[in-house]
C-alpha positions in Angstrom: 0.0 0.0 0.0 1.4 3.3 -1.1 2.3 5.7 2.2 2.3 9.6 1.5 4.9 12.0 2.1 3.2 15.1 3.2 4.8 18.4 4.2 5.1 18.9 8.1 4.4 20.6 10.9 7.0 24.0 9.5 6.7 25.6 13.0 5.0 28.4 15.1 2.9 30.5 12.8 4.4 29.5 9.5 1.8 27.7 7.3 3.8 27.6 3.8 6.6 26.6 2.6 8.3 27.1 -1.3 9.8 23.6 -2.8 13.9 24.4 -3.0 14.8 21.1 -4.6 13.8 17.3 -5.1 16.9 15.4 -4.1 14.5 12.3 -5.6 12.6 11.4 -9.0 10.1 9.3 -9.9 11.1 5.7 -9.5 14.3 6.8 -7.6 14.6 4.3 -4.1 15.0 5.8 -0.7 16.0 4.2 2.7 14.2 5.4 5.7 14.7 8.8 6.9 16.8 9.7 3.7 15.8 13.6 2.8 13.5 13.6 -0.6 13.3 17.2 -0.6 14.1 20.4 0.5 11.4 22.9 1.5 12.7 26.7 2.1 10.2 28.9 4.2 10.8 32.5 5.3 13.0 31.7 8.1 14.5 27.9 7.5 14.9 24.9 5.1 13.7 21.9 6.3 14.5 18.5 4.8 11.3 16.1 4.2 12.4 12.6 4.7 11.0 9.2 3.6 8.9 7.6 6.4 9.7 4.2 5.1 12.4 2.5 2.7 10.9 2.2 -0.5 10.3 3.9 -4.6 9.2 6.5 -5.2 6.1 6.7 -7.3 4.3 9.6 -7.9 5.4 13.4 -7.2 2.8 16.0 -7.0 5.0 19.3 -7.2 8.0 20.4 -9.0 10.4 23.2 -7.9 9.6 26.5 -7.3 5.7 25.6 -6.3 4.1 26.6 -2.4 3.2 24.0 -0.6 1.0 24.3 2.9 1.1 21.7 5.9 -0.4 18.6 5.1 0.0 18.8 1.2 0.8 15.4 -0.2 4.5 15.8 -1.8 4.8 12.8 -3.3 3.6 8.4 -2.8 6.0 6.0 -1.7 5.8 2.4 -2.1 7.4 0.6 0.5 9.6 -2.3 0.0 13.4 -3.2 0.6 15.7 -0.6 -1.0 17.1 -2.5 -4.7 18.1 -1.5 -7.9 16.7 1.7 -9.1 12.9 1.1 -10.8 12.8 2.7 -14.3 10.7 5.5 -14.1 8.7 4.9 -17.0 7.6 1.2 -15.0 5.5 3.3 -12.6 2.2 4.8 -12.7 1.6 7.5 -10.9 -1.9 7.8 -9.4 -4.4 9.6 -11.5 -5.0 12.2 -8.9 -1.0 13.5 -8.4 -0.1 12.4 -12.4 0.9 15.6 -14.7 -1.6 16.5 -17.7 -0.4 14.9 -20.6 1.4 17.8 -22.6 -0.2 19.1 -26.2 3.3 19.3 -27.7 6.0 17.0 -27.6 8.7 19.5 -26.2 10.4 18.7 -22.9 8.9 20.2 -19.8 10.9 23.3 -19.2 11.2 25.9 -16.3 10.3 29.7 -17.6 14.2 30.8 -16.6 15.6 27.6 -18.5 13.7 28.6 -21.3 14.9 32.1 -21.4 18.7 30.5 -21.2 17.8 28.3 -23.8 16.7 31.0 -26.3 20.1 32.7 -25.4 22.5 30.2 -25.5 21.2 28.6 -29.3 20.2 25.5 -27.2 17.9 23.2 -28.2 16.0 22.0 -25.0 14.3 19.1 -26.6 18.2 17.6 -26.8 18.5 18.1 -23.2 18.4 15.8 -20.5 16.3 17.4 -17.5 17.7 16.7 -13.9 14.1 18.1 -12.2 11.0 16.1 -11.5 9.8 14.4 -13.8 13.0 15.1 -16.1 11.9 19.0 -16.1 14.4 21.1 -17.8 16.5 23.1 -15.5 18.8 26.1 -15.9 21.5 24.5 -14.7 21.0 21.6 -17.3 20.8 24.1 -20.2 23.9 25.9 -19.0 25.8 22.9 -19.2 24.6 21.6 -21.9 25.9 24.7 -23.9 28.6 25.1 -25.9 32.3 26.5 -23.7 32.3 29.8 -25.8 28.4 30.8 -24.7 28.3 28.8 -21.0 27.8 31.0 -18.0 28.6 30.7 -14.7 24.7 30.5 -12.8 25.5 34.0 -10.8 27.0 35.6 -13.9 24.6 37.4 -16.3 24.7 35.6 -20.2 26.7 37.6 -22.5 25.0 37.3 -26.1 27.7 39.5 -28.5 25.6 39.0 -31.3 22.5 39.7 -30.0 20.3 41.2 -27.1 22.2 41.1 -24.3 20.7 38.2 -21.9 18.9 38.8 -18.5 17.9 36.6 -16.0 14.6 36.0 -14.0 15.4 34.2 -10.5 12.6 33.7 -7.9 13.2 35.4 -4.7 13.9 32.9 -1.6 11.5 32.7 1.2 14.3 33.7 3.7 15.7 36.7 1.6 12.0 37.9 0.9 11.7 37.6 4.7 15.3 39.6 5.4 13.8 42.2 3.0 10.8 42.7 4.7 12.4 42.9 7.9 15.1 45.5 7.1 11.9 47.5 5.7 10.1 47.2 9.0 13.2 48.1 11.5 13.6 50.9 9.4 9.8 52.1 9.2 9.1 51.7 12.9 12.1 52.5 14.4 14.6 55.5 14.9 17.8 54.6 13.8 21.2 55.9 15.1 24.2 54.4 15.2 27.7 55.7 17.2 31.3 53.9 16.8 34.4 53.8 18.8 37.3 52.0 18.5 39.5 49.1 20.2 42.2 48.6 20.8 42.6 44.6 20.4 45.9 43.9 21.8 45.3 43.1 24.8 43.3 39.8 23.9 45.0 38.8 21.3 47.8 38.5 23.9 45.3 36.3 26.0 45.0 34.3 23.1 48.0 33.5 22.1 49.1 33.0 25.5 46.0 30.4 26.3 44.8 29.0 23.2 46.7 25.7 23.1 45.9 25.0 26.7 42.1 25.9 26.0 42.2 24.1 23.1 43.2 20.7 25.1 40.8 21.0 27.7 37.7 22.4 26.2 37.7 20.7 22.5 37.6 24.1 20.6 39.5 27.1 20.1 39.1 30.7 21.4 37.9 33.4 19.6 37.1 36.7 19.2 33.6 36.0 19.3 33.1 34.8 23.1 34.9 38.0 24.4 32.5 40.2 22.6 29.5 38.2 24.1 31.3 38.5 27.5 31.6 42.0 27.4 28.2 42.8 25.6 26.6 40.9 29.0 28.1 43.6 30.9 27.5 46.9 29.1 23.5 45.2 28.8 23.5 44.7 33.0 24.8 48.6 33.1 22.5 49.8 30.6 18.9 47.8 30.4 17.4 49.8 28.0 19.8 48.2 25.6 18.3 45.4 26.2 14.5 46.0 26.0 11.7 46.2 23.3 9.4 49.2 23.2 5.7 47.0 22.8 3.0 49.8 22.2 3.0 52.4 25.3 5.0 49.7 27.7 8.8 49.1 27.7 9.7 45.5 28.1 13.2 45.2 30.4 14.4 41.8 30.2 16.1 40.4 33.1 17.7 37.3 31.2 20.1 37.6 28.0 19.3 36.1 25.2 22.6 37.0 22.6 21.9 36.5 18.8 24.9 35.6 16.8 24.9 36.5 13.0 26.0 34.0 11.4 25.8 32.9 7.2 23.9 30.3 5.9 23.8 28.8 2.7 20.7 30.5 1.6 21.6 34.3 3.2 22.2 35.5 6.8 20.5 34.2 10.2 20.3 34.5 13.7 20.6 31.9 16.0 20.2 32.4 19.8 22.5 31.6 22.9 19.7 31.6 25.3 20.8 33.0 28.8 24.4 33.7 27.8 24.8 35.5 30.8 25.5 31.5 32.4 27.6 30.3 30.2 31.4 29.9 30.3 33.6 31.3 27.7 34.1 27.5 26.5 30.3 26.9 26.3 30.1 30.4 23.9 32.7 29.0 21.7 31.4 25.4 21.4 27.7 27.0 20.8 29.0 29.9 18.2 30.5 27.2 16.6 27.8 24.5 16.6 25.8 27.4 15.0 28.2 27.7 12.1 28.3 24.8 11.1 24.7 23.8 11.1 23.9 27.2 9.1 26.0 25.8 6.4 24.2 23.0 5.9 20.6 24.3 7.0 20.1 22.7 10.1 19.3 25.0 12.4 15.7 24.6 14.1 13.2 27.1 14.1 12.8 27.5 17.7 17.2 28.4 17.5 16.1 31.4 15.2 13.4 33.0 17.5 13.3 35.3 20.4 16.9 37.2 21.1 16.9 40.7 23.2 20.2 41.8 21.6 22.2 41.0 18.6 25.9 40.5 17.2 27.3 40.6 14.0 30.7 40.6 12.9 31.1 41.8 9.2 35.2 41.7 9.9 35.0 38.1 8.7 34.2 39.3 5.3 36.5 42.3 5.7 34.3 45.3 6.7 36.2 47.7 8.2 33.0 49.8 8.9 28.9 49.8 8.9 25.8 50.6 10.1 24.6 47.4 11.2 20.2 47.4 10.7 18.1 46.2 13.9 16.7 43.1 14.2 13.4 43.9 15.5 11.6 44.5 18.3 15.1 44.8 19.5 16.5 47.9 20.6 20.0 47.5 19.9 22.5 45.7 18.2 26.5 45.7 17.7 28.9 45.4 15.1 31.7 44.3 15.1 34.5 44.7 11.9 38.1 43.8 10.7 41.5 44.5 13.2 44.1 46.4 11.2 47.3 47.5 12.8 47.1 51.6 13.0 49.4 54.4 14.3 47.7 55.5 17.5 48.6 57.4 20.4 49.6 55.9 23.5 51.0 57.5 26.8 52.3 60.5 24.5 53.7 58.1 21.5 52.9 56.8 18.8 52.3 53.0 18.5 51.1 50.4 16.2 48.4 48.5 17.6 45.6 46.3 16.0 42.4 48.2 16.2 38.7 47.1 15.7 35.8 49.9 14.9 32.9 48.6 16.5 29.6 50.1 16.1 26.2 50.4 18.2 23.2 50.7 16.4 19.9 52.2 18.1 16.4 52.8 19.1 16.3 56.3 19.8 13.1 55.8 21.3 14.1 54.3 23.8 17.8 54.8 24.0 19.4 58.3 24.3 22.9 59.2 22.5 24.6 59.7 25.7 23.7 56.0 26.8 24.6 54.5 23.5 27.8 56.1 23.8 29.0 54.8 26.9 27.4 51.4 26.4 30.2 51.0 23.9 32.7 52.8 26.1 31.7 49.8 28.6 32.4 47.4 25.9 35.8 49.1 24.8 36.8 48.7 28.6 36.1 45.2 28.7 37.6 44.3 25.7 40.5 46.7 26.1 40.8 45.2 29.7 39.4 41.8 29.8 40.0 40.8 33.6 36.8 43.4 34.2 35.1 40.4 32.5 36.3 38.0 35.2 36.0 40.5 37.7 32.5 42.1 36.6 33.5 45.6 37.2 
């Protein structure tokens, strides 16, 4: 008896989902809990996996289609994983089987086509890797010729014609940052101030500690845990830092909840250390990490990505040396941190080399005033600059 795959339960409040990719096609075999597709919502992807070993038979959706909870992906007949069933040797059911086509071209996506038209390929001579043997982009791209094919991110170049464009789909997640950076900048009043730190004093902790760190605690130290560290104690000396205006009230949070930006395969996310505040440096470094390398590969869960009452980002990974980092709301505040480069500086009447990291503070100024924005990063320069306050809390 065939078993459905249907989508699942996607989380609190999210009802759709948009279908990234098929890993499987019709008459493709599957062992239990092997991922069969990929479905992207506005905040995560989320692998659907086979309930049962078995073929599959039928698939109701292709790529690019929205889906809701409960909607039957695709039928599964159950049986011992073997050789791979031809796909032609199974019938889909009537209900989830694709009108038979008027014309006997290939089933084609409308960007594949659009390639195809610019490229001189012929997509009836190419073989589709999408359900049902759909035509792809990526399939017309390499099935054309070196001297027209494209890189996917690099727009087609047709010298003897119209120049080519391309038509991608927006993501659910980057529709979702979109709207997002729209509304923090709608309903709030954004400031930001900067400062400057002087690193030095860290690095020498580092470099003096690491190995021994390393041994004990399974994982390196970073940058990353200080910064948490010393956020925690600029939030405790300044609350309003780390509270949400909701309507008339102001919400001060007693607890820390520290967002970490960190980049996923499908754009930029936010996973949560809850109560950061109790945790050692070791636990922020093995948790930062965990984060990273499960936003790589899209596993992070949705209840990882929600909540948070301050963010940090660190654009110095990618080389910022400066920005303006944008608030994730309803939070009030969020900090930047950017690239260390060794500058001439002034120190006890000489100048010095030292390594030097702008940070930045973006703001509600509804609910945060310049002066305490200021020295909330003034607390953090301390702590950084002087990282036995950490130990010490003062």
């Amino acid at each position: 008896m065939s078993v459905e795959i249907k989508v699942p339960t996607l989380g609190e409040s999210i009802t759709e989902a948009i279908i990234g990719k098929w890993h499987k096609k019709v008459g493709d075999t599957v062992a239990v809990d092997e991922p069969v597709a990929v479905l992207e919502t506005d905040k995560v992807t989320i692998d659907v996996q086979a309930p049962e070993s078995g073929t599959i038979e039928a698939i109701s959706f292709t790529e690019g289609d929205k889906v809701k909870i409960g909607d039957v992906l695709a039928m599964l007949a159950p049986g011992k994983v073997a050789a791979k069933a031809p796909a032609a040797a199974v019938a889909p059911p009537a209900t989830l089987q694709t009108p038979a086509r008027a014309d006997a071209s290939p089933a084609i996506t409308p960007v594949a086509r659009n390639v195809a038209a610019a490229t001189g390929v012929d997509p009836s001579k190419v073989q589709g890797s999408g359900a049902n043997g759909r035509v792809m982009k990526d399939d017309v791209l390499k099935a054309a010729t070196p001297a027209t094919a494209q890189a996917p991110s690099t727009p087609l170049s047709v010298p003897t014609g119209p120049r080519g464009e391309e038509r991608v789909r927006m993501s659910p997640l980057r529709k979702r940052v979109a709207e997002r950076l729209l509304q923090a900048q709608s309903t709030a009043a954004i400031l930001t101030t900067f400062n400057e730190v002087d690193m030095g004093a860290v690095m020498g902790l580092r470099k003096q500690y690491n190995e021994k760190f390393e041994k004990k605690h399974g994982v390196k130290l970073g940058f990353m845990s200080f910064f948490v560290k010393a956020a925690i104690e600029a939030l405790k000396s300044f609350p309003a830092v780390n509270a949400f205006i909701e309507g008339d009230e102001v919400v001060f949070h007693h607890y820390y909840d520290v967002g970490i930006a960190v980049s996923g395969s499908r754009g930029l996310v936010v996973p949560i250390i809850r109560d950061a505040d109790q945790k050692s440096m070791a636990e922020l470094e093995k948790t930062i990490g965990d984060f990273g390398g499960r936003a790589k590969s899209d596993k992070l869960t949705l209840p990882e990505l929600q909540g948070g009452t301050f963010t940090i980002t660190n654009g110095g990974i990618f080389g910022s040396m400066l920005s303006t980092p944008i608030l994730n709301p309803p939070q009030s505040g969020i900090l930047g941190m950017h690239n260390i480069v060794e500058r001439a500086v002034v120190k006890d009447g000489q100048v010095v080399v030292r390594p030097i990291m702008y940070v930045a503070l973006s703001y509600d100024h509804r609910l945060i005033d310049g002066r305490e924005a200021v020295q909330f990063l003034v607390r953090i320069k301390d702590c950084i600059e002087d990282p036995e306050r950490i130990l010490l809390e003062i």
